[in-house]
C-alpha positions as CSV (number, residue, x, y, z in Angstrom):
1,X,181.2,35.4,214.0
2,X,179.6,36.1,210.6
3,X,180.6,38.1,207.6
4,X,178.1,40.1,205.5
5,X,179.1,38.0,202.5
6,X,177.3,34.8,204.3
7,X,173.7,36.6,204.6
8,X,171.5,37.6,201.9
9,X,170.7,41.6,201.5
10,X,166.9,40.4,202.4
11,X,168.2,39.5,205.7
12,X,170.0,42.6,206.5
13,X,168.2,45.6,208.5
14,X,168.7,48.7,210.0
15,X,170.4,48.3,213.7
16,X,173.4,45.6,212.8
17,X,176.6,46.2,213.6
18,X,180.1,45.4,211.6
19,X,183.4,46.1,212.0
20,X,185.7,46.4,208.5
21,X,189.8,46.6,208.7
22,X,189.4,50.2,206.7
23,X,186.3,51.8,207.7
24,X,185.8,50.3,211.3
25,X,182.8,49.8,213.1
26,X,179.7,50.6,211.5
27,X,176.2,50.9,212.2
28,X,173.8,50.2,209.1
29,X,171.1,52.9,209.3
30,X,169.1,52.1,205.8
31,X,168.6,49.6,203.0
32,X,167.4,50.3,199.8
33,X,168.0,49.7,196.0
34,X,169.0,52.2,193.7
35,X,170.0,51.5,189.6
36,X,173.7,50.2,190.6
37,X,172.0,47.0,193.0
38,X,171.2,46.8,196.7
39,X,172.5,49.7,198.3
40,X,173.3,49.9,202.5
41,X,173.7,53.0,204.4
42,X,176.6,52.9,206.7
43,X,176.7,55.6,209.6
44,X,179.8,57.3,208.8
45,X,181.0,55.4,205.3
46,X,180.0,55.7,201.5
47,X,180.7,51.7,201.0
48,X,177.8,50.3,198.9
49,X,175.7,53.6,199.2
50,X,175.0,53.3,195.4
51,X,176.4,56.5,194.2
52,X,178.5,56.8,191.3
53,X,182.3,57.2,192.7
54,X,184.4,60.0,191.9
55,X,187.3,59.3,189.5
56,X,190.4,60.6,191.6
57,X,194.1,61.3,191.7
58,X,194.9,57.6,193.8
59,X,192.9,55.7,191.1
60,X,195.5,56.5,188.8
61,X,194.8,53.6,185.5
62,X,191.5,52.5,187.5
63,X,188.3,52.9,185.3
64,X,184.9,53.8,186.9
65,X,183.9,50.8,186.0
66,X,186.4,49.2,187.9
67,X,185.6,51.6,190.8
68,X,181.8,51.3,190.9
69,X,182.2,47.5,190.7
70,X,184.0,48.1,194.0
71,X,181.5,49.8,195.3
72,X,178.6,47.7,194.8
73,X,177.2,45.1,196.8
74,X,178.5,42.6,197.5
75,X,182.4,43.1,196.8
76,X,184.2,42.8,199.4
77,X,181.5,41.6,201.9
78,X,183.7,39.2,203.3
79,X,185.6,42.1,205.4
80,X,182.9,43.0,207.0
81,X,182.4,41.2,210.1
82,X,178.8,40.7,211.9
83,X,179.0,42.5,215.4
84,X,175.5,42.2,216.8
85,X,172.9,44.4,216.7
86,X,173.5,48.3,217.9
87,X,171.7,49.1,221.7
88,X,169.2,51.4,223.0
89,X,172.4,53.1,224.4
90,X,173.7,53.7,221.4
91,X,171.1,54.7,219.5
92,X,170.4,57.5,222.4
93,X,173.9,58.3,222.4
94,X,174.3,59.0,218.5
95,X,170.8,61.3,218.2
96,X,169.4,58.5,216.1
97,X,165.7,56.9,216.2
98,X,163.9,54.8,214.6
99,X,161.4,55.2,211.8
100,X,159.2,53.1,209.7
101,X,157.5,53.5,206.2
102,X,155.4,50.7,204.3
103,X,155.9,50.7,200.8
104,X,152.2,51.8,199.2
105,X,152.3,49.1,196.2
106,X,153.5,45.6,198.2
107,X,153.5,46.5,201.9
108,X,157.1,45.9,202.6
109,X,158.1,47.3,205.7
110,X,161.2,49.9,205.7
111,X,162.4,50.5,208.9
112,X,165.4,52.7,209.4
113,X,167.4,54.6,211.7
114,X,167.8,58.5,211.2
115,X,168.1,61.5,213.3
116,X,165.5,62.9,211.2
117,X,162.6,61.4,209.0
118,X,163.9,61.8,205.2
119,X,161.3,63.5,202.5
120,X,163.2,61.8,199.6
121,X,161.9,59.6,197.2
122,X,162.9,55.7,198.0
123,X,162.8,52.1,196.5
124,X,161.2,49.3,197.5
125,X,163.6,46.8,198.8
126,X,161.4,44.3,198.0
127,X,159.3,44.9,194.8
128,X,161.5,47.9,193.3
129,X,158.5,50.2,193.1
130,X,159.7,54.2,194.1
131,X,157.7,56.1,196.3
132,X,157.6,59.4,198.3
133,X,155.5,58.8,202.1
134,X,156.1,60.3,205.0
135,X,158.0,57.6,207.7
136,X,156.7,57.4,211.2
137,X,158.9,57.2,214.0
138,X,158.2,54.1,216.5
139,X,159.8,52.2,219.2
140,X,161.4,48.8,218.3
């Protein structure tokens, strides 16, 4: 079994599977990258969503440096182990689907899972560029 810390973010896509000790098993639904790296969107965790973290009470002498730096990709990819990729089942069962939205300036592919298509702007996984188009739903 793999760990996220042995692929590259290009390799990653919407549909895998991994199980962490503190946020359990999670589905990824979308990549992107956003101004703190490669950001991955988790079904039910805020792990390496690329948002600046909240200072809190439990971080006590921990700087937001310190904090983002834990929240960027790739700390802590190691822990997360590879489980396969999620099943029609599954998909069904959580109200997801799939969509898809080619990037207007290079092309690139984004294909995601959702239980909606979003309207917000995104990033280019692979050239950077941000743009706003409408995603179509398909069948993988």
């Amino acid at each position: 079994m793999s760990t996220l810390a042995e692929m590259q973010f290009e390799e990653l896509r919407a549909g895998m599977k991994f199980r962490h000790p503190e946020h359990g098993e999670q589905v990824v639904l979308d990549l992107g990258r956003g101004q703190l790296g490669p950001t991955i969107r988790f079904h039910n965790c805020s792990m390496y969503d690329g948002q600046i973290p909240q200072l809190g009470e439990k971080e006590g002498e921990t700087s937001i440096f310190q904090l983002i730096a834990q929240n960027t990709f790739p700390y802590g990819a190691e822990q997360w182990q590879y489980l396969g990729e999620v099943s029609p089942e599954e998909v069904v069962a959580c109200d997801w689907r799939w969509f898809q939205v080619e990037c207007p300036h290079c092309g690139f592919s984004h294909r995601f899972l959702a239980p909606e298509p979003t309207a917000e702007p995104r990033q280019c996984r692979a050239c950077g560029m941000v743009f706003n188009r409408p995603a179509e739903e398909i069948n993988p």
